[in-house]
C-alpha positions in Angstrom: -43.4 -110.0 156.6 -42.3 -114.0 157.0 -40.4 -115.1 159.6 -37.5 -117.1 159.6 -38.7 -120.5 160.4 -42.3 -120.3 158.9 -43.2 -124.0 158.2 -41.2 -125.9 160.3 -42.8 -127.8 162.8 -42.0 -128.6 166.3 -43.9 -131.3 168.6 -42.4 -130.3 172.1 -42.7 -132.5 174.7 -41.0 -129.9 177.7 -42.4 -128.6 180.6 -41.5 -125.9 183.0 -39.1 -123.2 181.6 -35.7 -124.8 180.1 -37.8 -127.0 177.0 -40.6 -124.5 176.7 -38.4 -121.4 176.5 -36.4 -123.1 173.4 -40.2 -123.8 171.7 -41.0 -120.1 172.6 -38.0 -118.9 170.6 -39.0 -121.0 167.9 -42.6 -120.3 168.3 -42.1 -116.6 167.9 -39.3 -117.0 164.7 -42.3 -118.4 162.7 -42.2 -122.0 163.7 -45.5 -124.1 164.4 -45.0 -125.6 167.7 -47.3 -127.9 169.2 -47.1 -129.0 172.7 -47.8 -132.2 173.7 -49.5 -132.3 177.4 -50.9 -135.1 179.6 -54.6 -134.7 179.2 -55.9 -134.7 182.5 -54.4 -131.1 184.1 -51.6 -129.9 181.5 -48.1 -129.4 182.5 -47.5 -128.7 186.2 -46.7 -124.6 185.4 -50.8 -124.1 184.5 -51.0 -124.9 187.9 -48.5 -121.9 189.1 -51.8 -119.4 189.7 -52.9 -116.9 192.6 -56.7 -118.0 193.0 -57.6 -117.0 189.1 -59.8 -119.4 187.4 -57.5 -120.0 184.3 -55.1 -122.5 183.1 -53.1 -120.3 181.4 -51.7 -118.3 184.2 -49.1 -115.4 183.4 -45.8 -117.2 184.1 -47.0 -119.7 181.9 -48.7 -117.9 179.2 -45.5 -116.1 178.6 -43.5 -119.0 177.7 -46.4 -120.9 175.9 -47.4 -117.7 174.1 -47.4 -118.8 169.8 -48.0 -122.5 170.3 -51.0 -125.0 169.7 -51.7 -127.4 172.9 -52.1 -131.0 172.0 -54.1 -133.0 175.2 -52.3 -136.4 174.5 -51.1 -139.1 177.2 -48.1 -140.7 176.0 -48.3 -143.4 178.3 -50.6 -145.4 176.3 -50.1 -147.1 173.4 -52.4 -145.4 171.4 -51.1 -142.0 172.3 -47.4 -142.7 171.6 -48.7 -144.6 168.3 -50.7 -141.0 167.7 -47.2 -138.9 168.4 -45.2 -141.2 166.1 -47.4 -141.0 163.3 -47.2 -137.3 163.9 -43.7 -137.0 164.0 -43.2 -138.5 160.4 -44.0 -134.4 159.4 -42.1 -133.0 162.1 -38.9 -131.1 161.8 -38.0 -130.7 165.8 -38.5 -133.0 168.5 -38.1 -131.6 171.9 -38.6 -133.9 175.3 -36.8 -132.6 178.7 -37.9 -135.4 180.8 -35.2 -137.4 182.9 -32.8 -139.9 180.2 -35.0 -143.3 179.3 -38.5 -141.8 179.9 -39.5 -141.3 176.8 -37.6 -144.3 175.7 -40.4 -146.6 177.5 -43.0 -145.3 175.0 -41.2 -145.3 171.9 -40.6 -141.9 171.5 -37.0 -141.4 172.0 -34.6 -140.5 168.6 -34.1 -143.7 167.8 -38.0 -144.4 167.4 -38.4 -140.9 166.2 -35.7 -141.1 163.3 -37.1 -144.2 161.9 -40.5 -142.5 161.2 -38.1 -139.2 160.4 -34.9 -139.6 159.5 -33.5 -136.2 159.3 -35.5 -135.4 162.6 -33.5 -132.7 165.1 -34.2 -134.3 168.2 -33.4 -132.3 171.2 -33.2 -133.8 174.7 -33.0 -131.2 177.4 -32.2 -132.6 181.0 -30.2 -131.5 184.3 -26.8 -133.6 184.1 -26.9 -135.0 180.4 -27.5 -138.0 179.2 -24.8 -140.4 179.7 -22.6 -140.3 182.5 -23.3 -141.4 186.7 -25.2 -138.4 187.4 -27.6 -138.6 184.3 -30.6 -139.9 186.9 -30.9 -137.6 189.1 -33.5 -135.0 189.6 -32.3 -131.1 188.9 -33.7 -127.6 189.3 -32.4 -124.9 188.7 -31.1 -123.7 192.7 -30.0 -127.1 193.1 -27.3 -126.8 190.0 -26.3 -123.4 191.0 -25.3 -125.1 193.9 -23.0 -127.7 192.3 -21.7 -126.4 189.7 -20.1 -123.5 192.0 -22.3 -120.9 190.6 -23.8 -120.3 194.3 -20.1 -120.2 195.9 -19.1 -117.3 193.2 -22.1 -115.2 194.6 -22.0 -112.8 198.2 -18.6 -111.1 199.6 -16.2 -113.2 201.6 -14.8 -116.8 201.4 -17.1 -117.9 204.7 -20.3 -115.8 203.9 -23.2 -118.4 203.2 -23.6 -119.4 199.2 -26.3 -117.4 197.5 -27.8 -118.0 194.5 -29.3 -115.5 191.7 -32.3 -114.5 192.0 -34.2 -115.8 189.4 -34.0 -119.3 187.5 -30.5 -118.1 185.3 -29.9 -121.8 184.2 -33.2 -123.0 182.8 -33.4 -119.6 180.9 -30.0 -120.4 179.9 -31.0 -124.2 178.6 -33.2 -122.1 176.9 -32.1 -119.9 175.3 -28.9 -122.5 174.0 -31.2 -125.4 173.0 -32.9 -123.1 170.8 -29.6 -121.9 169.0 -28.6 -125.4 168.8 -31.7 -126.6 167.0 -32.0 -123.6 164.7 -27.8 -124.6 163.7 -29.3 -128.0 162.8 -32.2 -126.1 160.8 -29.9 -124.5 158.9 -27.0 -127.9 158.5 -30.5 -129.6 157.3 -31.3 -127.6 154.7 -28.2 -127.5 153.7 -27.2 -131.4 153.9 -30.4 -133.4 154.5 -29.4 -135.0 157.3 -30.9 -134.5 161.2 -29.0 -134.1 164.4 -29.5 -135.3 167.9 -28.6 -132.6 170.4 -27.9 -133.3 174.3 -28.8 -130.1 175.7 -27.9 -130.0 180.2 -28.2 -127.5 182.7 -24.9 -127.9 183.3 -23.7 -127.5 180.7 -25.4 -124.3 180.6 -24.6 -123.4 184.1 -20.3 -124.0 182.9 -21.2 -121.9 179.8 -22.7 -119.0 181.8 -19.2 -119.1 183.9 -17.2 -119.8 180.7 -14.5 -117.2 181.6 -13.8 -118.4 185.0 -14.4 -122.3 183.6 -11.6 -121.9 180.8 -8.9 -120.4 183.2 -9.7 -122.8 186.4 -8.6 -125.5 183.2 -6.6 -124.4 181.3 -4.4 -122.0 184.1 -5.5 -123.4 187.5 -6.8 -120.3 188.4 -9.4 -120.4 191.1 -12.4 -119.0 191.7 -13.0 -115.8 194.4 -16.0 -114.0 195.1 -15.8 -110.9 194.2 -19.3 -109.6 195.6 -20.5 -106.9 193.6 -17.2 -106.1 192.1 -15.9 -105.9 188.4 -14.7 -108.7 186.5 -11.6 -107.0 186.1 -10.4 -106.4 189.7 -10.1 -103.0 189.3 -11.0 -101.0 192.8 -13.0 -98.6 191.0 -15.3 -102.1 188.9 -17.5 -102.0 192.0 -20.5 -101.0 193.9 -20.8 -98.3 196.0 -23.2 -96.9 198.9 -24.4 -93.3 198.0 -26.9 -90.9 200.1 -29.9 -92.0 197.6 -28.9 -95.8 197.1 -26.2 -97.7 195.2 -24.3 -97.0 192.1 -22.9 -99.9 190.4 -19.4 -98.3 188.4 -16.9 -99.2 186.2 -13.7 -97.8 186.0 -12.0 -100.6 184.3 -9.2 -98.5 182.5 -6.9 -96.0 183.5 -8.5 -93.5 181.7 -12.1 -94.2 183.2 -10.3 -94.1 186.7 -9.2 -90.5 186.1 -12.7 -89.5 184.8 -14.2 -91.2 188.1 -11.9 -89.2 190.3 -12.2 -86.2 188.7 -15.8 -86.5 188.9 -16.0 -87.4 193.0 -13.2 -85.1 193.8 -10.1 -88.0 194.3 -7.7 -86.8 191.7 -4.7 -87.7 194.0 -5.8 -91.1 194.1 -4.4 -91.1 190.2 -0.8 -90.7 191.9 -1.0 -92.5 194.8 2.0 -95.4 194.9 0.3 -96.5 198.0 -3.3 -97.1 196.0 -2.5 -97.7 192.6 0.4 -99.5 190.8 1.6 -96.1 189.5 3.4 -98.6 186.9 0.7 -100.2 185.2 -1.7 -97.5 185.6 0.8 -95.3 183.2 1.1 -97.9 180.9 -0.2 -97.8 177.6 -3.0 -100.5 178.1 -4.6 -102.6 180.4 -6.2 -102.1 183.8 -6.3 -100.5 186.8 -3.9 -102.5 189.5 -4.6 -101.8 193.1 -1.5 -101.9 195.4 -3.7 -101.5 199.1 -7.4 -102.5 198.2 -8.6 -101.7 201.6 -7.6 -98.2 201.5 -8.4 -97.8 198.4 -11.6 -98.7 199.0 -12.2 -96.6 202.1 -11.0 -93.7 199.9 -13.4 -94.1 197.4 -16.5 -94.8 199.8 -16.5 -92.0 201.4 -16.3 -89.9 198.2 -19.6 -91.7 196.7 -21.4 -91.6 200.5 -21.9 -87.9 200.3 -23.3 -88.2 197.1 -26.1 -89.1 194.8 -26.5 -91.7 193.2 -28.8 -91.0 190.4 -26.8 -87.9 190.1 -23.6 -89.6 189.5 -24.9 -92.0 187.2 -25.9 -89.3 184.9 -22.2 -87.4 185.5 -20.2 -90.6 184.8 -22.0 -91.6 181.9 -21.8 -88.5 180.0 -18.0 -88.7 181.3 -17.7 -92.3 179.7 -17.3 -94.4 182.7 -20.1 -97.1 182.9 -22.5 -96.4 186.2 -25.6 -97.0 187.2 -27.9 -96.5 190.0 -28.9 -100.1 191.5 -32.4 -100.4 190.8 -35.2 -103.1 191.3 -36.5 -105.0 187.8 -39.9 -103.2 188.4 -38.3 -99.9 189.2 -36.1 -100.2 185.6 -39.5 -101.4 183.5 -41.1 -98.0 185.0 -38.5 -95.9 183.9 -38.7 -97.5 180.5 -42.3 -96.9 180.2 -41.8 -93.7 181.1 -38.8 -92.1 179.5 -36.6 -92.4 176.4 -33.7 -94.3 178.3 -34.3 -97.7 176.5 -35.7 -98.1 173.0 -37.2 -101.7 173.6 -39.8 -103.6 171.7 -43.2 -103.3 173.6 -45.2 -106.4 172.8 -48.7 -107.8 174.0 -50.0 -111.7 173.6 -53.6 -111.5 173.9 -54.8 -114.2 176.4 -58.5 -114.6 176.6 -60.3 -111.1 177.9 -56.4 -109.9 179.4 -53.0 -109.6 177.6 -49.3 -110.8 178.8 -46.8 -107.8 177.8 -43.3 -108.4 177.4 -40.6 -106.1 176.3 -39.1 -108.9 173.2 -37.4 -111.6 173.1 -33.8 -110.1 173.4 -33.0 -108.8 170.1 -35.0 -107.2 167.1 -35.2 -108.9 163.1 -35.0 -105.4 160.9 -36.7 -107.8 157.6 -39.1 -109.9 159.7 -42.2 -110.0 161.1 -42.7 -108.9 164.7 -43.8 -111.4 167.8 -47.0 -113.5 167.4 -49.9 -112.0 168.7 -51.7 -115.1 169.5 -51.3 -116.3 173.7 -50.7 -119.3 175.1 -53.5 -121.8 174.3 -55.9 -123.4 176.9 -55.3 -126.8 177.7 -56.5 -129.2 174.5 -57.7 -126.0 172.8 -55.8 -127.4 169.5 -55.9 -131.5 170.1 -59.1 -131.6 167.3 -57.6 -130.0 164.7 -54.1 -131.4 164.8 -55.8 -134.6 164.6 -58.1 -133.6 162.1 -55.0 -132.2 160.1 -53.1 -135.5 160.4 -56.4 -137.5 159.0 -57.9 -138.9 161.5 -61.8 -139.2 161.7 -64.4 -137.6 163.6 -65.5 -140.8 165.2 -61.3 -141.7 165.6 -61.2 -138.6 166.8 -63.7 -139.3 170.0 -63.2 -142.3 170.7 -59.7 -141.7 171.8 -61.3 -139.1 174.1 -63.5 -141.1 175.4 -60.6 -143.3 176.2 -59.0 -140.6 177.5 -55.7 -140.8 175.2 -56.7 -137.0 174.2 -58.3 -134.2 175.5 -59.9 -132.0 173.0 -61.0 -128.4 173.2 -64.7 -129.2 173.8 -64.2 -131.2 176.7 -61.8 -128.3 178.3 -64.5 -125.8 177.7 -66.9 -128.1 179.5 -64.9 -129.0 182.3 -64.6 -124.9 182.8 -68.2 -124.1 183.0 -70.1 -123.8 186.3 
């Protein structure tokens, strides 16, 4: 089957996760991505290995998977010549490099547009483009700091900030730089015209706390952390110590509650003035409105520490209230391997003599091809034959490698052999 954005073409000039996770979504929805990499070691995640002779390690091999690997430095004026002439058949431009870099070699959307008007340029970068801020350096910890995500994590107003566990933001940039550009796909071929899009991590990082952002600004409401509690502030939204581990629950609704205490043997709880608002809680709608959180609480703890967790998790979710047992991500892919809990996509890039597996991209086309086979490429594995593609000659061809503007797939096989 075809994919939805078979022939479009993408030069992506990202590195790390936020620019090549947007290529990767485009990469596996059909699109011919080529990534543009200094020539002498490749973007700074090949170099993310445990001891393994490879430049394609696994972290980056899973984001890379799909795409062609074009050696080129941009810092000369033949290479950014090169990329310019290239970009008169591209579709998407991608760059994630700190604003005005890519400016001082031509190859910002004002350059890019006049070789391709209708061009959709993405720039991907920590604070944005314009404003004070725009120059300095971001990672992902370092945003979750400011942006207040770190302060909304752990229990208690003077615990020390913690951040989430993995890099939520960049995946995030992602993941919303790739929607964005397919939009413009789509206001292309409908219009004709391109689109410049200013993609930030913070403005990923407010979109990720968009509930909490809109009522700070439009209400004044402020933020609290809530630990592992609910959302809705409901004393039963929480997570709970049991004799086998944790169990996350969610008894949002009166009607859940009931079902939770029926379950753990705390049906009084449902008439308590003390715990609940007996009001609200008899109401036709809404959620559960504690009236003494602490006892509350201390009720409900020492129903669930007596009991199982993995046992409870099964009880409450054939009773309707959400629960789970708290596991680790290993401990949830093993269970998926194992049972029928999850029906997810099980998919394998081949990279060289191994393969990367992944369980999909985060949703499933019903009329579309599945996931590219193909892994990420070695370093310059592609450069000849995108230049040979664009016309150049075999003699044009090596003396820019012998100038070291590209880096072709010969030369990377050498350079690997003992």
């Amino acid at each position: 089957m075809s994919k939805p954005l078979e022939g479009v073409r993408v030069l992506d000039l990202s590195h790390v996760i936020a620019g090549p996770l947007a290529s990767f979504y485009l990469a596996q929805l059909g699109a011919e991505v080529i990534k543009v990499e200094p020539p002498l070691a490749g973007e700074v995640l090949r170099s993310m290995k445990d001891a393994t002779d490879t430049d394609t390690p696994t972290g980056f091999a899973a984001i890379n998977a799909g795409k062609q690997s074009l050696a080129l430095d941009i810092r000369t004026q033949q290479g950014a010549d090169l990329l310019r002439t290239l970009a008169a058949s591209a579709d998407v431009f991608i760059e994630n490099f700190r604003p005005g870099v890519v400016a001082r070699y031509g190859l910002d959307y004002a350059s890019i547009r006049r070789v391709r008007p209708d061009i959709v340029y993405c720039s991907i970068s920590g604070f944005g483009q314009q404003g004070a801020w725009a120059q300095r350096g971001a990672y992902d910890h370092v945003v979750q700091a400011l942006t207040g995500m770190m302060m909304m994590s752990g229990e208690g107003e003077d615990a020390p900030p913690i951040k989430v566990g993995f890099p939520v933001i960049d995946v995030a940039v992602g993941v919303l730089a790739a929607l964005s550009i397919v939009s413009s796909l789509h206001r292309r071929a409908r219009e004709g015209v391109g689109q410049y899009i200013d993609a930030s991590m913070v403005q990923a990082a407010l979109m990720l706390m968009y509930p909490n952002t809109c009522a700070y600004l439009s209400d004044g409401t402020p933020t609290r952390r809530v630990g592992n509690r609910g959302y809705t502030g409901s004393p039963a939204a929480d997570t709970y110590r049991c004799s086998d581990g944790w169990l996350a629950v969610a008894a949002n609704t009166p009607a859940q509650f009931r079902k939770l205490t029926a379950v753990i043997g705390v049906e009084d709880l449902c008439e308590d003035a003390r715990a609940l608002d007996l009001v609200a809680f008899n109401a036709p709608s809404g959620f559960v409105v504690p009236n003494d959180i602490p006892y509350v609480t201390t009720r409900l703890q020492a129903a669930f520490a007596s009991r199982s967790a993995m046992q409870l998790e099964s009880l409450l979710s054939d009773a309707g209230v959400p629960a789970a047992k708290v596991r680790k991500l290993e401990e949830f892919l093993n269970e998926v391997d194992t049972t029928d809990c999850v029906d997810l996509p099980d998919h394998r890039f081949h990279q060289g003599n191994t393969q990367v597996r992944t369980r999909g991209i985060g949703f499933v086309f019903d009329q579309d091809g599945q996931l590219t086979v193909d892994g990420a490429p070695g370093l310059g594995q592609n450069t000849h034959s995108i230049l040979a593609r664009a016309g150049l000659s075999e003699d044009t061809i090596a003396q820019l490698e012998r100038a070291g503007v590209i880096r072709t797939d010969a030369e990377m096989a050498a350079s690997l052999t003992p």
